[in-house]
C-alpha positions in Angstrom: -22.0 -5.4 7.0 -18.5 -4.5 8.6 -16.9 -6.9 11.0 -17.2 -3.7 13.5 -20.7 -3.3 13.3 -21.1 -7.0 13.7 -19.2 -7.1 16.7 -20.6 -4.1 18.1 -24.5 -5.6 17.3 -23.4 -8.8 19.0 -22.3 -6.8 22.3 -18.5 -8.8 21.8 -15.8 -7.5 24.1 -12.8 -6.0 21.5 -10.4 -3.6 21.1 -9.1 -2.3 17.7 -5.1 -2.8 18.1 -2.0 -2.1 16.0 -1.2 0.4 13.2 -5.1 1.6 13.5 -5.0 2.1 17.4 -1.5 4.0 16.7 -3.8 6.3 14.4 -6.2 7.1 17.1 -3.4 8.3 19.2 -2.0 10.2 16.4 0.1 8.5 14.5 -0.6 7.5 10.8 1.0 4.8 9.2 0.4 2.1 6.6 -0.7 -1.1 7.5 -1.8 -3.9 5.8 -5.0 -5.1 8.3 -7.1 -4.6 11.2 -6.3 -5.8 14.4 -8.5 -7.0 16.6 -8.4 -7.7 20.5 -10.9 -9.5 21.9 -11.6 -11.1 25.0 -11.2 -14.8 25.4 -13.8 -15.7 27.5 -16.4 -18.3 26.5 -19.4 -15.8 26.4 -17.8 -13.6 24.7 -16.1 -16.0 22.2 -19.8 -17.3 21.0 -20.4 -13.2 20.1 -17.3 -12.4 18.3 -17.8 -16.2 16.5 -21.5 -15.0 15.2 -20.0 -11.5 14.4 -17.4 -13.7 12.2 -20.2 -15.9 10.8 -22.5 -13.1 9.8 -19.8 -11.1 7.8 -19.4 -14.4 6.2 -16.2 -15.5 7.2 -15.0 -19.3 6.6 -14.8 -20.0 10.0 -15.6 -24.1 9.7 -14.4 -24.3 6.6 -10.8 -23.3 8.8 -11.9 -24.8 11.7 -12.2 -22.2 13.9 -14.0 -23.2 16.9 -15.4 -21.0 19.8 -12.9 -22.9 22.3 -10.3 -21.4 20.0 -11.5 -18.1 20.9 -11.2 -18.8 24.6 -7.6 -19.4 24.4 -4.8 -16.5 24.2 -2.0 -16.9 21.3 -5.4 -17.6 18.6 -4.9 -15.2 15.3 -7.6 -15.8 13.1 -7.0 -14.0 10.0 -9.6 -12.9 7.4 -8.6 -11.8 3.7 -5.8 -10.7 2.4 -3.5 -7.3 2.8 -4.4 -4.6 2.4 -7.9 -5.7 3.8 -7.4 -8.6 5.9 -8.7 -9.0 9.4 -6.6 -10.3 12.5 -9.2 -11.8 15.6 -6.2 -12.3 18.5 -6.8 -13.4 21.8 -3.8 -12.0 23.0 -1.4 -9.2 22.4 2.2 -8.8 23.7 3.0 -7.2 27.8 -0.8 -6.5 27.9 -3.6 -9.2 29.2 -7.4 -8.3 27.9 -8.7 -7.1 31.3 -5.6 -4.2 31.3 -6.3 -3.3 28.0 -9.7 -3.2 28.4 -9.2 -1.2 31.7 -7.4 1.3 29.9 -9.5 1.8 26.7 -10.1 5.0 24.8 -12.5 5.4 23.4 -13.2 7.1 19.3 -16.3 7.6 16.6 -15.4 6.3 13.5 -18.1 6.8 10.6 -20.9 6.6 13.4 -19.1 4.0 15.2 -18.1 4.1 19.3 -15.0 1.9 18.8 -12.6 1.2 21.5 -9.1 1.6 20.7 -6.0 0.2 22.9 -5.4 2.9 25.4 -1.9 5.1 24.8 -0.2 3.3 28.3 -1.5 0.3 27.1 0.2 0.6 23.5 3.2 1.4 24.7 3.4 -1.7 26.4 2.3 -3.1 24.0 4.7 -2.0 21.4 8.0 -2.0 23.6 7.1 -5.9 24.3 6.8 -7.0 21.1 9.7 -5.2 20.4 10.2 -6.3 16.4 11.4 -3.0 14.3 8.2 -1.6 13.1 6.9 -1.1 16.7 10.1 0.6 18.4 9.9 3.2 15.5 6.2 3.1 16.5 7.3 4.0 19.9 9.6 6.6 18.7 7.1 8.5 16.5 5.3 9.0 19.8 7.7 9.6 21.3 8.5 12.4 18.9 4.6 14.0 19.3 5.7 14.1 23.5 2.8 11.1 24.1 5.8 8.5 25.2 8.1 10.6 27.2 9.5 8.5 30.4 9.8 4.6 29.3 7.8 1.9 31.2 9.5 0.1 34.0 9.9 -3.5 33.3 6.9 -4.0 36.1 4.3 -2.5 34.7 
């Protein structure tokens, strides 16, 4: 079964972020995994931990705990490029509750997945700031979705 489907089943509080929420708003471009935002809270860590377990990932045999779930700055990472899977707790300029706040919202073979919201992955991108993400920025910038930059508040 796909980690999605598990997550969804197990009611787990996520967002799909990175390259694959930038394709939801538009913009195509290769990546290497799936990112995925999820809330790090100790109900919701036991979910996304059974999800984890049920598609078979190593998680004891890496020591992954559930408290590790409840903590921002965890990546757990799941195969290998061009199919591995990033679990993060936290994302740059954008806490869980924000993001989730500002969610949209897409079907993807059957599936209601929630995507970082276009605000949200602006933010997102302009704090992280590495090279990829700024030409992320600008190619939505160039589609009119990223007009007027964030102020340094927000």
């Amino acid at each position: 079964m796909d980690i999605l489907e598990l997550l969804l089943e197990t009611d787990a509080r996520f967002l799909v972020v990175g390259a694959h929420a930038l394709a939801a708003h538009g913009v195509a471009r290769a990546t290497g995994d799936l990112d995925i935002f999820v809330r790090p809270a100790p109900d919701n860590a036991a979910k996304v931990y059974r999800a984890l377990q049920g598609f078979g990932a190593p998680v004891q045999v890496h020591g992954l705990t559930h408290e590790d779930l409840t903590r921002a700055g965890t990546v757990y990472q799941v195969g290998l490029p061009p199919r591995r899977i990033d679990v993060i707790t936290a994302i740059d300029g954008v806490d869980f509750e924000e993001a989730w706040a500002g969610r949209t919202t897409r079907s993807v073979s059957g599936m209601e997945l929630c995507f970082l919201g276009l605000r949200e992955l602006l933010k997102n991108k302009r704090a992280a700031g590495r090279a990829k993400d700024l030409a992320d920025v600008a190619a939505l910038q160039e589609l009119g979705l990223a007009d007027e930059p964030l102020d340094e508040g927000d």
